[in-house]
KOLLUMLUM-113391 format. One record per residue (C-alpha): x, y, z; residue in three letters. Coordinates in steps of 0.2 Angstrom, whole numbers, plus 5000, padded with zeros to 4 digits. Each point is the difference from the previous one (the first is absolute). Layout:
BEGIN
XYZALA
...
END
This chain:
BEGIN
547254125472UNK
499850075017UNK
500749955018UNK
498749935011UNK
500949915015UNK
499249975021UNK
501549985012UNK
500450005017UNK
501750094997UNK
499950194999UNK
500650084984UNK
500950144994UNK
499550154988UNK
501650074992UNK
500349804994UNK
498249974993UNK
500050174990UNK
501749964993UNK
499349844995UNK
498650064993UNK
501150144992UNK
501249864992UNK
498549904991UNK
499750164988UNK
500850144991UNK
498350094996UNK
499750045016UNK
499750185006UNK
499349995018UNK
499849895015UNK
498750015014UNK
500149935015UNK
499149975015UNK
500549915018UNK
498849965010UNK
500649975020UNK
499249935015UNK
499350145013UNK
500150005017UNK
498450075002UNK
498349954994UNK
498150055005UNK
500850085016UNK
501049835006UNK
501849975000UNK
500649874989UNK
501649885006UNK
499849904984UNK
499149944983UNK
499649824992UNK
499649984984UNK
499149874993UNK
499749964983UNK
499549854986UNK
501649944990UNK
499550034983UNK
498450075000UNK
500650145007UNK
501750044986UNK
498449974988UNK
499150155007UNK
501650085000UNK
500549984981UNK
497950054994UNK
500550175010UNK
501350034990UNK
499549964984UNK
498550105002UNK
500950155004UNK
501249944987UNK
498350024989UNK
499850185004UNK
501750095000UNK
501749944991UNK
500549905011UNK
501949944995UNK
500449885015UNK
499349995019UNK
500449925016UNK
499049965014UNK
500849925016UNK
498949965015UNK
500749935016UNK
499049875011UNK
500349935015UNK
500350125017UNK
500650154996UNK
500650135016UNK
499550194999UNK
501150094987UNK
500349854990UNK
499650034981UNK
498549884996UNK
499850034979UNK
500750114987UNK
499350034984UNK
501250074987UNK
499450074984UNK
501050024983UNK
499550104985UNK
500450114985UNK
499350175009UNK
499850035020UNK
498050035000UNK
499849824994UNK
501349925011UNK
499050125018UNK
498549964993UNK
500149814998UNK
501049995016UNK
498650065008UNK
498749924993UNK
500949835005UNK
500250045018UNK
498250054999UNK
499449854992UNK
501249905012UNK
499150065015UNK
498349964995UNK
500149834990UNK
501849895004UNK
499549895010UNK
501150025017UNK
499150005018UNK
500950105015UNK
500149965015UNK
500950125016UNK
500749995017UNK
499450135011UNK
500150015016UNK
498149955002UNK
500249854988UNK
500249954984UNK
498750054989UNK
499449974979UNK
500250194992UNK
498550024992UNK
499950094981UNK
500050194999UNK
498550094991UNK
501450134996UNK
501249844992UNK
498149964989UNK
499950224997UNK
501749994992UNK
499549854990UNK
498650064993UNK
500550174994UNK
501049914985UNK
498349944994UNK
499750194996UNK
501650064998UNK
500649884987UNK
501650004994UNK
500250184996UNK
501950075005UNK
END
């Protein structure tokens, strides 16, 4: 059963991957990703991040993400922790750790989470720049990376 949790507390690796390492002695490989709040974005400085999000609908977007990578490689356990709230530059904002028998499955589910994760959890952004605050908008690259699973399958 995997770990899908929203937060306003940051998080650490090292004790998410032993968890995840605890729950099984099958598996071979864990994959991980950290996602972190930028300074920067389309040429702006960044003071901080809100996120937004809708309790429950958005943990059940999160579980269908994993379960359908969970479809495509052996997936033995996963966890996905996304914070919320306002978030400074440098602050982690989700992690995505991925445990299986063999490494190509674990990097290649990983991935595909954090891909799937841009495109269809449902979270809005919003920044503080010194011109503002402003909504960031989706990213036709965030829809690019998405959509090559749909040719790529789940081959590893």
């Amino acid at each position: 059963m995997p770990t899908i949790r929203l937060q306003t507390e940051d998080f650490d690796l090292s004790h998410e991957c032993a968890a995840i390492r605890d729950r099984s002695r099958a598996i071979g490989a864990i994959a991980s990703f950290v996602g972190v709040v930028r300074d920067m974005n389309d040429g702006s400085g960044v003071s901080s991040m809100t996120l937004e999000h809708y309790p429950g609908m958005t943990e059940r977007a999160l579980e269908k993400i994993v379960a359908e990578a969970s479809q495509r490689w052996d997936v033995i356990d996963a966890t996905v922790i996304h914070r919320v709230g306002t978030l400074q530059p440098q602050d982690q904002i989700v992690l995505v750790v991925v445990a299986s028998a063999h490494r190509g499955h674990a990097f290649a589910a990983c991935e595909f989470i954090m891909d799937y994760l841009k495109t269809d959890a449902p979270f809005w952004k919003k920044e503080a720049t010194p011109q503002g605050t402003r909504w960031v908008e989706a990213r036709a690259s965030d829809d690019d990376a998405k959509q090559r699973w749909d040719s790529k399958g789940s081959a590893t």
